[in-house]
N, C-alpha and C positions, 0 to 999 in steps of 0.2 A: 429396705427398699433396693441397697444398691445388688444384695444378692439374687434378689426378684427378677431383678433387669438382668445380670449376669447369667441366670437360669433360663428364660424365655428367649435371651440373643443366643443363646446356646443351644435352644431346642430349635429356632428357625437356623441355625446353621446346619444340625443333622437332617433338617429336614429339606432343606433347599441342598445338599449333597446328597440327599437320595433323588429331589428330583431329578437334579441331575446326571445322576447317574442312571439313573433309570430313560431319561428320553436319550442320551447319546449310547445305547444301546438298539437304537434301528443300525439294521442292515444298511451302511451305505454300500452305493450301486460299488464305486469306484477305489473302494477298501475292502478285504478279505479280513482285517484286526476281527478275533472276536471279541464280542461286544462288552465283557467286565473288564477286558483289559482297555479299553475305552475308556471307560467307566472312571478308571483308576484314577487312566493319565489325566483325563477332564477335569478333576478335582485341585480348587487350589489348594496347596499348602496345608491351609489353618480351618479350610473347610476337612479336608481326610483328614486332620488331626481330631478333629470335635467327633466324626465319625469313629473312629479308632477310639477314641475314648469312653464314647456312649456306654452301655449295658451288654453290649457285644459278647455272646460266647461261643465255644465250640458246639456245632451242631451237628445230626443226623443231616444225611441228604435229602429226609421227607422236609425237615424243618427249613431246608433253608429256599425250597420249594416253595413249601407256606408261604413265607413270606414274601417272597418275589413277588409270589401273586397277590399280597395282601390279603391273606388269609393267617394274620399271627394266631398264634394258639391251637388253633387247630387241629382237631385231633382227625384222621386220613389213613390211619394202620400201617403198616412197612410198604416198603418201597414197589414190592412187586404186588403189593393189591392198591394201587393208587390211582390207576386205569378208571377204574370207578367211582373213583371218590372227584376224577377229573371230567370225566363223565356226568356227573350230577351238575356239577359248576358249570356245564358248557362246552365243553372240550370236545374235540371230533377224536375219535380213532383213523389212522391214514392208516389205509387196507394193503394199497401199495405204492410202498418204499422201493425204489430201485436208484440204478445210476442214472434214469431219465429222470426219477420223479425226487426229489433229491432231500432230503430235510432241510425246514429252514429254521434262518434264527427264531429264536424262543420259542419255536418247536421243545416238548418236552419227549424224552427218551427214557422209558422203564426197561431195565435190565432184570430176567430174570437170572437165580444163581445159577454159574456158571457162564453166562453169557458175556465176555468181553471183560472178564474177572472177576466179579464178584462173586466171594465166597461162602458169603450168607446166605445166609436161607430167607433173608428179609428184601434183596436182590438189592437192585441200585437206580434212582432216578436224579436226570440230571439234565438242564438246558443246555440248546443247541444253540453254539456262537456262528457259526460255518460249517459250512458243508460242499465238497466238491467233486465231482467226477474225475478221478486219476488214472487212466489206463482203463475201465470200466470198475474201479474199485470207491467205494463210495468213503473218503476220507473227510469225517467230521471234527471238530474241535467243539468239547462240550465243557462248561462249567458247572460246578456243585461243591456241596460239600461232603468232607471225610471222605476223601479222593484225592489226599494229596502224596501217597507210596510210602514209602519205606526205601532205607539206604541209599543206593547210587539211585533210586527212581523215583528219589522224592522229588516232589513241584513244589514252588514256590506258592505261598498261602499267603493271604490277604483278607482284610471285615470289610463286610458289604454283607447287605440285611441282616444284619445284628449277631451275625456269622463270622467268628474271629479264623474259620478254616475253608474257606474259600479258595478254587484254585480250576485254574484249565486242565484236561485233557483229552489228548489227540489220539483217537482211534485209526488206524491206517486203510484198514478195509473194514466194514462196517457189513457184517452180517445180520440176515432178518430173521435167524434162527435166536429164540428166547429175547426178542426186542420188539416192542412197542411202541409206535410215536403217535404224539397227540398234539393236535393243532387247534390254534383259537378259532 
C-alpha cells in the first residue's frame, strides 16, 4: 500500500511539474526569458527532481515536438515533412515572416537541410521562446531537442517532456530561405 501512495504522489508530482511548466511558458509582455528557461527556474526543488527522474530520454527534435504538444508516440516523419503533419492538427503556415511580422513564442520553426545548420537531410524543427527586431535582423531564441552542439558550442541540456536533451538556441539573423513557421 505504502508503495502505491509512493507511486501515484509521484506521478501527480510529474505531472503538476509539467503543468507547470508548461503554463509559465506564456510570453510575458515585460520579460524577453525564453520560456523553458522559465519553465526550469519555476520548478521547486523536489518537483524537477521527480521530473528528472521520470522515464525521460534522449530524443529526436520531432519527438520532443510531439510531446510538447501532447501528441506522445506519435509517428510525423522527419523534421522537414512536419509542416503537414502540423497542418492536419491545426497549425496555420505564416506566409510572412519578416522583421515587422516577427515569430512568436510557441511558434514552431521547421528547418530545412542546410538552413541555419542542419546537416541532415531529415532537417530540424524547434519552438520559438522569443523573437526580436535587431537593426532589421530578426534575432530568435528557439528550444528543442538534439540541438545542444558539440565542443566549445555545446549548450547546456536539461529534461522537459520526457526529453533528457533539451536546450535553447539563438539564431542572430533569422533568414526565410529553407524555414517554415507555423502558428496555432
Amino acid at each position: 500500500m505504502k508503495e502505491r501512495i509512493l507511486k501515484v504522489g509521484k506521478g501527480v508530482l510529474v505531472a503538476l511539474a509539467l503543468v507547470v511548466g508548461f503554463s509559465s511558458c506564456e510570453k510575458k509582455e515585460d520579460t524577453p526569458i525564453a520560456m523553458t528557461e522559465v519553465s526550469q527556474v519555476a520548478l521547486p526543488q523536489d518537483a524537477q527532481a521527480s521530473v528528472n527522474s521520470a522515464s525521460a530520454k534522449w530524443c529526436w527534435c520531432t519527438d520532443y515536438i510531439k510531446n510538447r504538444l501532447g501528441y506522445w508516440g506519435v509517428k510525423a516523419g522527419d523534421a522537414k515533412d512536419m509542416g503537414s503533419w502540423l497542418t492536419k492538427i491545426r497549425w496555420k503556415k505564416v506566409s510572412n515572416l519578416s522583421a515587422r511580422d516577427l515569430p512568436r513564442n510557441k511558434d514552431i520553426i521547421i528547418f530545412q537541410r542546410g538552413a541555419h545548420g542542419p546537416h541532415s537531410s531529415a532537417g530540424h524543427i524547434r519552438m520559438v521562446a522569443s523573437a526580436q527586431n535587431v537593426r532589421c535582423n530578426i534575432l530568435v531564441r528557439i528550444v528543442g531537442a538534439n540541438q545542444e552542439g558539440k565542443g566549445k558550442n555545446k549548450r547546456p541540456t536539461w529534461t522537459e517532456y520526457n526529453c533528457t536533451n533539451v536546450s535553447i538556441w539563438e539564431i542572430q539573423s533569422l533568414k526565410q530561405s529553407g524555414v517554415s513557421l507555423y502558428r496555432k
